[in-house]
N, C-alpha and C positions, 0 to 999 in steps of 0.2 A: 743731766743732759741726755736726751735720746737723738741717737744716730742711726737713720735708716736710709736705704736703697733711695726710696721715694722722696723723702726731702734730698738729698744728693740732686736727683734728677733734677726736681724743680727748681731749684739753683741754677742749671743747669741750663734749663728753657729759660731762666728769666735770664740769664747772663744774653742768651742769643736772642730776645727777644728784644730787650732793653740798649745791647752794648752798649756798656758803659764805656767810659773813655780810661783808661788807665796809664797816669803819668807816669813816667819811669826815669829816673836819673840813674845808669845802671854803668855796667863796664863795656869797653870795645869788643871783648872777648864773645858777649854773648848778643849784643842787640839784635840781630838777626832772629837767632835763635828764640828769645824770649817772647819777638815780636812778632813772629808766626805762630807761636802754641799762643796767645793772647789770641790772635785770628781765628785762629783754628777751633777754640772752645765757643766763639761768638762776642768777644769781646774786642774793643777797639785801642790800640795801646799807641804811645807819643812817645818817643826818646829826645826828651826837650832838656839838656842840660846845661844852658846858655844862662846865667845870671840875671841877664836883661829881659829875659820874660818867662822862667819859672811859676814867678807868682803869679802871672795872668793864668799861666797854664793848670797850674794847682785850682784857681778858681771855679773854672770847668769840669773838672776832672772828678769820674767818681771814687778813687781809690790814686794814694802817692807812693810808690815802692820804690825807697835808695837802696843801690846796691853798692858797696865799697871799694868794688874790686879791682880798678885801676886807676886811684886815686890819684891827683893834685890838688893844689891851693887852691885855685880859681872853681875844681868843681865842689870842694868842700864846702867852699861860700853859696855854692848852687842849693848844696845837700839843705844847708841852714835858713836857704830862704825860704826854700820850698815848705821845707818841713814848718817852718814861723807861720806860714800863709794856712798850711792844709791845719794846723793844730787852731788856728783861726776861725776856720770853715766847721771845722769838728770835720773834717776831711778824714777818713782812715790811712795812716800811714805806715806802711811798711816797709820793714829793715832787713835787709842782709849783711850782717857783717863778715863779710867774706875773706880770709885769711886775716881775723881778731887772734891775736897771741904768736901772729911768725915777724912780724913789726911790733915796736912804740910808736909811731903813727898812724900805725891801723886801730890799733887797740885805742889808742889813746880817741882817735876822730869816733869809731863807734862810741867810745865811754858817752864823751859830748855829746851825740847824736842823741842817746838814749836819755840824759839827764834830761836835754833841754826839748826833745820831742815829743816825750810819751809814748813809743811806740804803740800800735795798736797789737802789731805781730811783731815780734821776732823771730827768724827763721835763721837757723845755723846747722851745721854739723857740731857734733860733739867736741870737738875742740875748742870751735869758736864760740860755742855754748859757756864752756868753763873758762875761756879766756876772759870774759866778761865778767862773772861770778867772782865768788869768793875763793876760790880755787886759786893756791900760790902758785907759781912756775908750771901752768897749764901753753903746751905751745902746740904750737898747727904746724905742719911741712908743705909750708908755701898757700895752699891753700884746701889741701885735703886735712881729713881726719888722724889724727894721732890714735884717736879710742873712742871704742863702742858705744853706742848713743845712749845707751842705761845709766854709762856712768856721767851722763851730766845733767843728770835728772835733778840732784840735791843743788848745782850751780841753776839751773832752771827756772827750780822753785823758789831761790833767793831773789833772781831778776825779777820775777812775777811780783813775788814780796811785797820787794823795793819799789819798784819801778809801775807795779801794776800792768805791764804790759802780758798778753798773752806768750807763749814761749810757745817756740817749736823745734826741736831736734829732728834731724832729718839722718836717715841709715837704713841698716839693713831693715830695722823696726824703728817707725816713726813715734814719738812722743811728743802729745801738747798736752800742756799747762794752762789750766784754763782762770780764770780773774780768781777760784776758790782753792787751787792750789791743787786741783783734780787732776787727773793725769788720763789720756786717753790714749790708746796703745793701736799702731795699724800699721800690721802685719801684710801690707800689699808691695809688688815693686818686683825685680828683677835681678840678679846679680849682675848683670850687663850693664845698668845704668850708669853706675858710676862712670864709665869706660866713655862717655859721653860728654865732654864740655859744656856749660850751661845747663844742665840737667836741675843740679839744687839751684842756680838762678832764676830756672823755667818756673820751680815749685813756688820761690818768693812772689813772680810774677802773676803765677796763678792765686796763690793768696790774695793778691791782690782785686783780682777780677772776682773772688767771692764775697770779698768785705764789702766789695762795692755794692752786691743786692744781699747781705745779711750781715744787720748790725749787733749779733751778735758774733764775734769776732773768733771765737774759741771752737763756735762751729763751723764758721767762713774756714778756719784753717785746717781742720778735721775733713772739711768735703774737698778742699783743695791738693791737700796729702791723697786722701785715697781717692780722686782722681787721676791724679799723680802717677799713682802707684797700680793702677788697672790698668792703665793705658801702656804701660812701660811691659808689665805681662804680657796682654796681650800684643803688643807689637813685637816681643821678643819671640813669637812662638812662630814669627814667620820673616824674621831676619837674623840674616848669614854673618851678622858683625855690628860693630859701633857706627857705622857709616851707615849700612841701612835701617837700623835700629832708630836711630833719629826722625829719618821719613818715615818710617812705620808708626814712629811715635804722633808724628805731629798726623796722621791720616786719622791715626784710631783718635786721637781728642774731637778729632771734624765728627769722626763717625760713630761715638760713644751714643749708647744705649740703656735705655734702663735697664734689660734687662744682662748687658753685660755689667754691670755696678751689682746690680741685684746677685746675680751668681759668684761673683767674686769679692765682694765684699769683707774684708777681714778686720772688722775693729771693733776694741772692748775700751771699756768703761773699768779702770783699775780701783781698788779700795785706794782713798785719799790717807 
């Protein structure tokens, strides 16, 4: 796989050119949030999580991201329709399992999701990474990280395995796992981010807005991370806090640059 500045970009124009439509069955916490960095990059995002017309909406839609994060019954039956209809379509669909290992009903509805979906992406922090895995007594504190994203590199690559879906650990240093078991490593982002609600939601979301015009999937997640992870830079370097960190974020996705990507840029290609 090659990763450059340039393909980034054009991703990039084709998202704001195309907007795609990207369906989101996601949590209270974040739809605001998610649903303006989707705006903001050029792409057009739905928070449709109604039972009753999911699967119309999946139909349209160029990319389907569940996010888990404040689950019920009734949306769990959404997460499954949706997912039934997009894996139909060959729809790409993408997963958050967001606080997998601080519950057995989280854990257990991601398990489900991933048997009977395929994800295309999986995107987590390191806990909820190994909470999925083979990893015994791997747990999350509510919804943050318990540990460092390296170490759920080997939990990862079992998902991938198994499941075939791409893997994404999301942290200080991001890792994807790409369909060959490769691992791609990007070094971009902010220590401020975390300090931020919906931040890893936002990145799910943005995965989602790149599978939609690149179906290779492992690189959809690669451009989507170190988008991610530039834009959160540079908006840090001229905000006072978490509170304007946010706005700064969502301005710099509107007003990202080739050649801000091209200078900032930090991602390698590890030995498999």
């Amino acid at each position: 796989m090659k990763i450059t500045a340039l393909d980034i970009w054009r991703a990039i124009e084709e998202i704001r050119g195309k907007a795609p439509l990207i369906h989101n069955i996601t949590n209270y916490v974040v739809m605001n949030t998610t649903a303006n960095a989707l705006l903001a990059i050029g792409a057009s995002p739905v928070m449709a999580h109604a039972a009753e017309e999911v699967e119309d909406m999946v139909a349209i839609a160029g990319a389907l991201v569940i996010n888990i994060g404040t689950l019920s019954d009734h949306w769990v039956e959404s997460m499954f329709r949706a997912a039934g209809e997009a894996k139909k379509r060959n729809i790409p669909i993408i997963l958050d399992p967001v606080g997998a290992g601080a519950t057995r009903y989280r854990t257990e509805t991601a398990r489900k999701l991933i048997k009977t979906a395929s994800p295309s992406i999986i995107r987590g922090n390191a806990s909820e990474i190994m909470a999925l895995g083979p990893e015994k007594g791997a747990r999350t504190k509510g919804v943050d990280s318990t540990a460092l994203s390296h170490a759920a590199i080997d939990a990862a690559r079992d998902l991938n395995k198994t499941h075939g879906s791409v893997i994404c650990i999301s942290g200080e240093t991001d890792y994807i796992i790409d369909i060959d078991s490769n691992i791609i490593e990007i070094r971009n982002g902010h220590p401020m981010m975390p300090r931020v609600t919906g931040l890893g939601c936002t990145a799910s979301a943005l995965c989602g807005a790149f599978a939609a015009v690149n179906s290779n999937y492992a690189l959809a997640a690669v451009q989507a991370m170190a988008v991610m992870g530039i834009a959160g830079e540079i908006a840090a370097e001229t905000a006072a806090g978490p509170g304007s960190l946010q706005t700064a974020f969502l301005d710099t996705l509107y007003c990202l640059t080739e050649s801000d990507i091209e200078k900032r840029l930090r991602c390698f290609i590890l030995n498999n």
